[in-house]
Structure formats: structure tokens, C-alpha cells
C-alpha positions as CSV (number, residue, x, y, z in Angstrom):
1,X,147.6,27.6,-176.2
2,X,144.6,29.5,-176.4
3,X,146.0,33.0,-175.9
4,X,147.9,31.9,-179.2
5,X,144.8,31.7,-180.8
6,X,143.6,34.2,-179.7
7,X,146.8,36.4,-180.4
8,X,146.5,34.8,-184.1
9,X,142.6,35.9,-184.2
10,X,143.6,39.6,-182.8
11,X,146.4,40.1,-185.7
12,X,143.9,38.6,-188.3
13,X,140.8,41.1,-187.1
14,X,143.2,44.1,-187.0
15,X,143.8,46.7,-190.3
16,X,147.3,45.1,-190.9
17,X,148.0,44.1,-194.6
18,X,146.6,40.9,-194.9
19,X,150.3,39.1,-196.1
20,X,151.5,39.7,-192.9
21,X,148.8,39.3,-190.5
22,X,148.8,35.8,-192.1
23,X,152.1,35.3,-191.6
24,X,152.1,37.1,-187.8
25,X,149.0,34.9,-186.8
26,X,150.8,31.5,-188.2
27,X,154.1,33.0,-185.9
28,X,151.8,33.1,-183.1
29,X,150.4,29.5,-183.4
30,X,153.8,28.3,-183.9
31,X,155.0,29.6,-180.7
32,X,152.3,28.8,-178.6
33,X,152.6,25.1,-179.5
34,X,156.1,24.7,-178.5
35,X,155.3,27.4,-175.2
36,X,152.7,24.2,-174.8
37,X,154.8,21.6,-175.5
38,X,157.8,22.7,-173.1
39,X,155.3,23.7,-170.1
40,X,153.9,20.2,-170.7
41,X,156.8,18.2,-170.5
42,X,158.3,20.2,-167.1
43,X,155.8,18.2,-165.1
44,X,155.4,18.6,-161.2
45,X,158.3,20.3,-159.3
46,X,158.3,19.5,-155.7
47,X,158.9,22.8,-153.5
48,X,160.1,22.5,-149.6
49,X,159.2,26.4,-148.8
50,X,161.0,27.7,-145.3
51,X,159.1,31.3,-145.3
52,X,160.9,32.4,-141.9
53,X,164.7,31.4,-143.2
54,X,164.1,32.3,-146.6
55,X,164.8,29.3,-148.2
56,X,163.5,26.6,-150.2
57,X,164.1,23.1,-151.7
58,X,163.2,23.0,-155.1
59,X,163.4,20.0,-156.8
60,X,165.4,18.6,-154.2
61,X,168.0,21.3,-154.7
62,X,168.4,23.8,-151.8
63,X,168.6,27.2,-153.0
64,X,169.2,30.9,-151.2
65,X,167.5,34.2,-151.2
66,X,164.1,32.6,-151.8
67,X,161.0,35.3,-151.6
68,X,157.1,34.6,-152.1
69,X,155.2,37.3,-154.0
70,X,151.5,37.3,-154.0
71,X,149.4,39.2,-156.9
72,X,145.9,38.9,-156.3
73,X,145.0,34.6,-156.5
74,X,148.7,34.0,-158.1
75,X,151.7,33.2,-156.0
76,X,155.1,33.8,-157.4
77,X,158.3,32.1,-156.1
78,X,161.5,34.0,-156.8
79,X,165.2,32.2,-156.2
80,X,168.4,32.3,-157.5
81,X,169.8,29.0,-158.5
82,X,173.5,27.2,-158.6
83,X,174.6,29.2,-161.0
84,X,172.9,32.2,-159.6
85,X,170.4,32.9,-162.1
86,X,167.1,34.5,-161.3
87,X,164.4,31.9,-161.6
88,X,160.8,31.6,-161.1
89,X,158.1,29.2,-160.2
90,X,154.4,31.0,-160.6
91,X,151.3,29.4,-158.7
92,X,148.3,29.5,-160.5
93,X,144.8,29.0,-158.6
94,X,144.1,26.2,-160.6
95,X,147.8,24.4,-159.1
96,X,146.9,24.9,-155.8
97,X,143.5,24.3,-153.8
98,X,142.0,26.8,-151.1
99,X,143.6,23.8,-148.8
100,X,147.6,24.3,-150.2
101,X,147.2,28.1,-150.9
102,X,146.8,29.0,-147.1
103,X,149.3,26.8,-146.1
104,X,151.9,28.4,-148.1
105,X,150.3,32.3,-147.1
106,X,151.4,30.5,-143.3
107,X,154.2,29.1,-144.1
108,X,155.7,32.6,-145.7
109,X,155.3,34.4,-142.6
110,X,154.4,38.0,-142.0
111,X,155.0,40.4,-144.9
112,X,155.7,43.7,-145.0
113,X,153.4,46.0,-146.4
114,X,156.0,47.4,-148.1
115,X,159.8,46.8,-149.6
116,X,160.6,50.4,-149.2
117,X,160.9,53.2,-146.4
118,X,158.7,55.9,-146.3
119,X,158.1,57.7,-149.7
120,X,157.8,61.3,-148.0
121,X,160.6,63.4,-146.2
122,X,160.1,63.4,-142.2
């Protein structure tokens, strides 16, 4: 909610014509309140994470092709669900404690440092 704000307060500080900064900044609001409204009603999704297989239980569905991303504090869980959509569960630091965020760093396994081969000719 409060990056909708603060979108709404960017549009209304900028040079735009005032009509439709109005009009942007009230869009903004608008969608941030339902954004909050849907995250709040998802609730708690319980996550079975098998790092070495690749797999996880989400929501007491078992899924395939499961892969755990790290950026910085923020964990992001990547799967592809019955119908084989991409989907994606993100991990805030404020969702997991210092406790639950190394056990999931363990429970991923090794990494590799990275996805692709070498990025010069032998």
C-alpha cells in the first residue's frame, strides 16, 4: 500500500498537467488497495522444499521443476504448476527469521555460480 502512495505522491509532484496527475495518482491508490486486499486474503502457504530432487509441496500439491533463486535478503521460489504455468512464491526477510532463512539456503543445496558455460571461446 505504501508504494501506492507514494506512486500517487510521485505523479502529483511531477510537471504533468494537473487533470491527469489527479486522475493517474487516484489510478494508483485504486490499485494498490485491491494489490492489498488480494495479498491479504492469500494467507500462509505451507512449502515442503526438497532442494537436492528439485521438488517441492506447495500447498500440499506436489509440483516439478522447482528452483530457489536468491537476490540479496529475498528468496524466490520458481515452479510450474498442474496446468503448467510459471508460478512464483517470493520470501521476504520480514517472512522468514535468520532461523528459517538458513535452513532453506541448506536445504537448497549447492548452487552453481553460474546457469551458463563459459562466456569466452577456449
Amino acid at each position: 500500500m505504501s508504494l501506492g502512495v507514494l506512486g500517487a505522491c510521485s505523479v502529483l509532484a511531477s510537471e504533468m498537467p494537473r487533470t491527469a496527475a489527479w486522475l493517474i495518482a487516484a489510478a494508483a491508490m485504486v490499485y494498490a488497495a485491491l494489490l492489498s486486499d488480494r495479498h491479504l486474503r492469500l494467507g500462509r502457504v505451507p512449502v515442503v522444499w526438497n532442494g537436492r530432487l528439485g521438488t517441492a509441496t506447495i500447498d500440499g500439491v506436489a509440483t516439478g521443476e522447482a528452483s530457489l533463486q536468491w537476490r540479496g535478503p529475498i528468496a524466490f521460489l520458481h515452479w510450474r504448476d498442474g496446468a503448467r504455468r510459471r508460478r512464483c512464491l517470493a520470501f521476504w526477510p520480514d517472512a522468514l527469521d535468520r532461523k528459517a532463512r538458513r535452513e532453506l539456503r541448506l536445504a537448497a543445496g549447492p548452487t552453481a555460480a553460474s546457469r551458463t558455460g563459459p562466456s569466452m571461446a577456449p
